[in-house]
C-alpha positions as CSV (number, residue, x, y, z in Angstrom):
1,X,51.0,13.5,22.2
2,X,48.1,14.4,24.3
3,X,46.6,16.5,22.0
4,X,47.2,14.1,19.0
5,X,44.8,11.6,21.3
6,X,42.6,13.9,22.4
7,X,42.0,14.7,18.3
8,X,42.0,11.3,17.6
9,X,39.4,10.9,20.0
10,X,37.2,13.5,18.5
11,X,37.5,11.6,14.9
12,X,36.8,8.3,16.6
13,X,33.4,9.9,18.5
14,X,32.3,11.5,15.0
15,X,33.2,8.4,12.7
16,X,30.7,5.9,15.1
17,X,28.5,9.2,15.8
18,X,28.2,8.9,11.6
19,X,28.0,5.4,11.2
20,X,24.9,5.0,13.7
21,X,23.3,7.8,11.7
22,X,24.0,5.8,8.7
23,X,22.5,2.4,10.1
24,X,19.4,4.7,11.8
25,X,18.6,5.4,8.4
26,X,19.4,2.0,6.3
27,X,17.3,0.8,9.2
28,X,14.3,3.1,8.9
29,X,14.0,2.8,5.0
30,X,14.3,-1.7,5.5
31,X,11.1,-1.4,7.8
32,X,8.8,0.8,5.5
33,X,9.9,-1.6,2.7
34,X,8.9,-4.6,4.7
35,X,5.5,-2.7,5.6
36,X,5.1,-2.3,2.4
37,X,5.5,-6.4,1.9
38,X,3.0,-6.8,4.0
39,X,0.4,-4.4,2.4
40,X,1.6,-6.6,-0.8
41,X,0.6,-9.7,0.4
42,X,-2.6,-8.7,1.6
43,X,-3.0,-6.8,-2.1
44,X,-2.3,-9.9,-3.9
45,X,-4.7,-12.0,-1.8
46,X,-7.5,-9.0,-2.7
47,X,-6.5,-9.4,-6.8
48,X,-6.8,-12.9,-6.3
49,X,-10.6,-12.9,-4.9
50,X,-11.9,-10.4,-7.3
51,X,-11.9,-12.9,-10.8
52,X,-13.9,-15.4,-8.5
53,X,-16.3,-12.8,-7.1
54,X,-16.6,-11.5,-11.1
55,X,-17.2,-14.9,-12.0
56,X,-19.5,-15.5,-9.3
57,X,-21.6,-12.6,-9.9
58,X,-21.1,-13.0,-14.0
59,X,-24.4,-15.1,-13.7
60,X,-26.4,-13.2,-12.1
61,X,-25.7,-9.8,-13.7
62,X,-25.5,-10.7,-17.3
63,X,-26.8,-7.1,-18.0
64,X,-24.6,-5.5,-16.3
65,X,-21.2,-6.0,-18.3
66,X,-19.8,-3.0,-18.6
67,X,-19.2,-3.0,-14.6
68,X,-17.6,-6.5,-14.7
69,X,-15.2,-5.2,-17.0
70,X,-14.5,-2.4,-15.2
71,X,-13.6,-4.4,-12.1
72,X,-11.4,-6.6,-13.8
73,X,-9.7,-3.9,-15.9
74,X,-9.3,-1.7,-12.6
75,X,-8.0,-4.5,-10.8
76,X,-5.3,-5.6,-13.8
77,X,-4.3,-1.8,-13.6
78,X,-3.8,-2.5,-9.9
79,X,-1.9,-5.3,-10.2
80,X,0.6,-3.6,-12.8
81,X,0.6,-0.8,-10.4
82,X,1.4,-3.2,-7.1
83,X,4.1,-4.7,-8.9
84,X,5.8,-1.9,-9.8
85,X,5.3,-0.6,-6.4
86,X,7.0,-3.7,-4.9
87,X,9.6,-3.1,-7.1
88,X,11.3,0.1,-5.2
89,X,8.4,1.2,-2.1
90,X,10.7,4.1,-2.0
91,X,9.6,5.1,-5.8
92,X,7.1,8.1,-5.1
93,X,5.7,8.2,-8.3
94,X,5.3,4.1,-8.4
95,X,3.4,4.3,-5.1
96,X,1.7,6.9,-6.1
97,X,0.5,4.8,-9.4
98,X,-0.5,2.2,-6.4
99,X,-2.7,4.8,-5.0
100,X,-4.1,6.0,-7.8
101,X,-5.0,2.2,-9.7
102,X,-6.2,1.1,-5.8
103,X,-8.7,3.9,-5.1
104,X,-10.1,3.0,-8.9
105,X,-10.5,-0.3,-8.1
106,X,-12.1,0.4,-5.1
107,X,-14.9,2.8,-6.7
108,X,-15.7,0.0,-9.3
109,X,-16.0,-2.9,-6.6
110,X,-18.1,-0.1,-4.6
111,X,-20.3,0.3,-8.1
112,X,-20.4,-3.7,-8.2
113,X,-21.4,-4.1,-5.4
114,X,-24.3,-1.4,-4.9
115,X,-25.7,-2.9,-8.7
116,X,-25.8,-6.4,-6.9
117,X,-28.1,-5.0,-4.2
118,X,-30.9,-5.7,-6.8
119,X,-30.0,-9.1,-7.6
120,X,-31.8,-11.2,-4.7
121,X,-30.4,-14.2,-5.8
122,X,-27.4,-13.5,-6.1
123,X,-27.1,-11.8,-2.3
124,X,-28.5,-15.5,-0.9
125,X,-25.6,-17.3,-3.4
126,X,-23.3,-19.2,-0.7
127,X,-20.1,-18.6,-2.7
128,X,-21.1,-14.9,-3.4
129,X,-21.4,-14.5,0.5
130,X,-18.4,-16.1,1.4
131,X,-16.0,-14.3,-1.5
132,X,-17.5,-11.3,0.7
133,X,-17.0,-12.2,3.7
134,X,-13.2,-13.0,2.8
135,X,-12.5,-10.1,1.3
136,X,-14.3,-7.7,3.9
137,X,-11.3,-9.6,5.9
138,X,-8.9,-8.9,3.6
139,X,-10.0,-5.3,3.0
140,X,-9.4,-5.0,6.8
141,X,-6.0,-6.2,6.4
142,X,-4.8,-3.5,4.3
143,X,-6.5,-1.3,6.0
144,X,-4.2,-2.3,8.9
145,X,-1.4,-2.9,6.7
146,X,-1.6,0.4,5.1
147,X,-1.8,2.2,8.4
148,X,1.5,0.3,9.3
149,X,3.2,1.3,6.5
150,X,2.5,4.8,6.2
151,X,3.4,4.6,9.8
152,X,7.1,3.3,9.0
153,X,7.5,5.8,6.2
154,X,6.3,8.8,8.1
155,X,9.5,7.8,11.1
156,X,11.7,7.4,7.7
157,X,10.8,10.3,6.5
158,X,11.5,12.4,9.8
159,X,15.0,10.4,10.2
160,X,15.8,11.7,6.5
161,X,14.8,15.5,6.8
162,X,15.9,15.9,10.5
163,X,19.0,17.8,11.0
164,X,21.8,15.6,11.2
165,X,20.5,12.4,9.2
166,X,19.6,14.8,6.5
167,X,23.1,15.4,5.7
168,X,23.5,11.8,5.6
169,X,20.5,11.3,3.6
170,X,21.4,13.8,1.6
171,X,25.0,12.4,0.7
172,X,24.1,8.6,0.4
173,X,21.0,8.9,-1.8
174,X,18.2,9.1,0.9
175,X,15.3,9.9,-0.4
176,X,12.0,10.6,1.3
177,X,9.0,7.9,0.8
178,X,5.5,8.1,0.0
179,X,2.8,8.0,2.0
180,X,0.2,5.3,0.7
181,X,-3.0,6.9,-0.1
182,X,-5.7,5.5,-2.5
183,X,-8.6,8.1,-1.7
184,X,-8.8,11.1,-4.1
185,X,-12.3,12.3,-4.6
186,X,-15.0,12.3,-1.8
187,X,-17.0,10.1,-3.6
188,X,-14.5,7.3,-3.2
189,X,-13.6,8.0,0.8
190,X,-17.1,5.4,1.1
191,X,-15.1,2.1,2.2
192,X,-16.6,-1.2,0.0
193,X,-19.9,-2.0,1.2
194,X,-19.7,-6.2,1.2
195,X,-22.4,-6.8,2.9
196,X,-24.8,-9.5,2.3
């Protein structure tokens, strides 16, 4: 009888020893999805601004077409890309569309934005300065947001590969996350220069 409870025991001690392994890493992957909400809302906010700063600066850089495309096309590519993304956050290869689409958005609002340096006007345009100043904010948001989330995925990723919740991970469907980076080439490691 004694060793019966004692055994029983043991199972008991591994069966919550499990099931707080289990919750660890439910709980791990549900905050690196939510970081990655809040990265989304700041993203959307960002696609929203750009059409009106396009529009804004449509006026004054008539001859300069090709680069207001390019913004808008880059930042319809992003949005494709976000959605996706905020589909499954634990989808390398969608998040990894995100980064790609986001850091090609970013060069063209970067080339945008050093053509407009020429444009006096358009620099002293009050809606021009605040669509700037807005998203200058907003690109400081998912800066921070970005940070958070890559953050959340980095302490989901260690509960997933360390010894024992890789077991777990590996037998529930666990799989690492990706890290959100949109900088590729050096060129594009220049943050957007919105200053005006």
């Amino acid at each position: 009888m004694l060793g019966f409870l004692i055994f029983f025991g043991i199972v008991l001690a591994i069966v919550f020893w499990a099931i707080s392994v289990y919750n660890n890493l439910v709980s791990f992957r549900n905050r690196f999805k939510n970081a990655f909400a809040q990265i989304d809302v700041q993203l959307k906010r960002r696609y929203d601004l750009i059409p009106n700063l396009v529009e804004t600066v449509k006026g004054y850089m008539k001859h300069e077409r090709e680069t207001l495309e390019a913004v808008i096309s880059a930042r319809n590519q992003a949005v494709i890309a976000n959605n996706k993304a905020g589909l499954n956050p634990a989808d390398a290869n969608a998040v990894q569309q995100l980064s790609a689409a986001e850091g090609t958005l970013t060069a063209s609002l970067g080339k945008m934005f050093a053509l407009s340096e020429a444009y006096p006007d358009l620099k002293a345009n009050e809606n021009m300065m605040q669509l700037t100043e807005e998203l200058t904010g907003t690109e400081n948001k998912i800066a921070f947001s970005r940070q958070a989330y890559n953050d959340s995925v980095m302490q989901y990723n260690i509960a997933v590969e360390q010894f024992p919740g890789s077991i777990f991970a590996n037998m529930f469907g666990f799989r690492t996350g990706e890290l959100l980076q949109s900088i590729e080439a050096p060129e594009e490691r220049k943050a957007v220069k919105v200053s005006f």
